[in-house]
N, C-alpha and C positions, 0 to 999 in steps of 0.2 A: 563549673568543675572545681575540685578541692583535690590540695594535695594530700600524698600519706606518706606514711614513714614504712618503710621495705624492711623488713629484720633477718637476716641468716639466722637457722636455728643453730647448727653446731658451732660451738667455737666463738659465738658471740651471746646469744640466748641462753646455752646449756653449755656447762663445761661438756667437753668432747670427749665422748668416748665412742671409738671407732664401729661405725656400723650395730649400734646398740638399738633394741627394743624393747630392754627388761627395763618397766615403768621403775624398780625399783632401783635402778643405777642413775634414773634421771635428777642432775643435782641442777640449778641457775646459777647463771654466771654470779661474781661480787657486784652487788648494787644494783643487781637486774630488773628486782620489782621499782626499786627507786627511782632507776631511770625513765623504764614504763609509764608509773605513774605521772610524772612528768610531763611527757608525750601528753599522754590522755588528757592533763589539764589544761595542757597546750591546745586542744580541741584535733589531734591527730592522730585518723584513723590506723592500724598499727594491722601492717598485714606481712606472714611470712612466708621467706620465699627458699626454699631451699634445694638441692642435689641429694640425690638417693640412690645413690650406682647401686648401693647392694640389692636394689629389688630387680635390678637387670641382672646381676649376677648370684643372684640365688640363696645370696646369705641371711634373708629373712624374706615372708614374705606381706602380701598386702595387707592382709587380715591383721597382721602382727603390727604392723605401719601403721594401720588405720587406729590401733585400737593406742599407741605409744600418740600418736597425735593427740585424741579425746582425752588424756589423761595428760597430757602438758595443758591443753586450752582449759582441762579443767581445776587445775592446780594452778593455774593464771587469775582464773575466776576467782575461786575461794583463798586462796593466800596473796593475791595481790590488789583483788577487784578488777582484773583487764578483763576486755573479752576484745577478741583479735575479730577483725574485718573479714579476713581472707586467711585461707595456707593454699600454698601453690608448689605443687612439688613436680621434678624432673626426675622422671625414674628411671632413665637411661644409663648407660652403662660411659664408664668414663675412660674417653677418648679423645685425641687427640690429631688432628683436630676433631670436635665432639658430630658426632652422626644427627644430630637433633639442633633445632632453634630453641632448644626451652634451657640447653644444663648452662649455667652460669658459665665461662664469662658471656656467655650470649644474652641477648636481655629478654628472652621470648617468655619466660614468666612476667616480668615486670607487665611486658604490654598483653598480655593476657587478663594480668591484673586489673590493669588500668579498665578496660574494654569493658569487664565484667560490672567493675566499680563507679564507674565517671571518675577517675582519676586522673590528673593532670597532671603527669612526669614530669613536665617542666617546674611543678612546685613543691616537687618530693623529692624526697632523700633516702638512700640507699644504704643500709648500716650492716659489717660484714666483717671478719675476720680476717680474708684474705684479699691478696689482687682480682680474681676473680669476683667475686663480689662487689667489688671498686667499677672493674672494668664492667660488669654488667649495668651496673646503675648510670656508669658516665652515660656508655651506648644507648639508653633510654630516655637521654639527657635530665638525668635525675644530681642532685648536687649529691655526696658520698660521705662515707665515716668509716675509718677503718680502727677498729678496737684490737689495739695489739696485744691480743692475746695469748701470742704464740703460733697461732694457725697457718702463717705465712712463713715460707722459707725459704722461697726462692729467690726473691723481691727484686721481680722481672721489670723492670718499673717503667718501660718503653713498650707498645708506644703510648704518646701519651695520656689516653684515658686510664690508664691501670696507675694514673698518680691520683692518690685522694685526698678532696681538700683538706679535710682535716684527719689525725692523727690520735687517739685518746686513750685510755687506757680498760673504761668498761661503759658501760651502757650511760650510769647516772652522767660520767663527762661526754658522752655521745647528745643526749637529751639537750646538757648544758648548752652545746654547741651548735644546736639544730634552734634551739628556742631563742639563743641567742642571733643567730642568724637572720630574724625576722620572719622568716615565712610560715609563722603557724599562722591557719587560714588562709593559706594561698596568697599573699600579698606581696610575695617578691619572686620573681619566675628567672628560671634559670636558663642559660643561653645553648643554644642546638639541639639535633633533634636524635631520633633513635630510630633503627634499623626496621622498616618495613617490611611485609612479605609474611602470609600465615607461618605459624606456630606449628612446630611439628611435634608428633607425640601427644603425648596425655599428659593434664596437669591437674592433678586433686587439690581440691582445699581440705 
């Protein structure tokens, strides 16, 4: 089993714009392909994982979702040469606490992931915006990067998996920090485990 690298799309992949699926408002973050690239040469599979409350509550729908996906993965292809592994989306509505195992900070994407892939959580990394994002990766016992983008604002930071190891500013020092780490190709495994029990909900790639 090999590890992969987990990527939040809003807020860390694509500058955020709230509940958006006009392709033409879709901008990347600073340094996103650069970091990308990176990954990739690092030999790490690059799979994302995101929350989509708006298709529980109405404000766009799947057709419109599916079609804003196809046009990131393929704007990845031809401007930057990625092609992503996986996309795993929670289309649940956001709640507190969340009615589903899949919306982040839960990790029930991640191990979806994993299942579908041969992924080995223990050797991959979780890259995000917010504490949620943090907090879902630790729970999947995945190592974390949080790109302070702004996304984060409440900065709940107990208990303590929603602390993440590292700290960066965009994607390219996310890369630096993962590759520096050692574990591309799975050669250094991260310690505890992640939350068992089926996956509730639907999760598209």
């Amino acid at each position: 089993m090999h590890g992969a690298v987990f990527l939040d799309k809003d807020g860390t992949l694509l500058v955020n714009v709230p509940y958006n699926v006009d392709p033409a408002l879709v901008h990347f973050t600073a340094n996103a392909f650069e970091g990308l690239r990176a990954l990739a040469a690092a030999g790490w599979p690059l799979v994302m994982i995101t929350n989509q409350s708006g298709l529980a509550s109405g404000r766009f729908g799947l057709a419109q979702y599916e079609h804003l996906q196809r046009v990131v993965a393929q704007r990845l292809r031809d401007e930057a040469g990625i092609v992503l592994a996986g996309w795993f989306t929670c289309p649940h509505a956001a709640t507190r606490p969340a009615a589903c195992a899949c919306r982040k900070p839960a990790p029930g994407l991640l191990h979806e992931a994993a299942a579908m892939h041969g992924i080995d959580l223990a050797r991959s990394w979780m890259v995000g915006d917010t504490l949620d994002d943090i907090e879902a990766g630790r729970r999947a016992g995945c190592a974390t990067v949080l790109v302070e983008s702004g996304g984060e604002t409440e900065w709940e930071l107990t208990p303590p998996w929603r602390v993440p190891h590292h700290r960066v500013a965009d994607l390219l020092a996310a890369s630096r920090a993962i590759v520096a780490g050692g574990r591309s190709r799975g050669d250094i495994r991260v310690g505890g485990g992640g939350i068992g029990g089926e996956i509730g909900g639907e999760a598209r790639r």
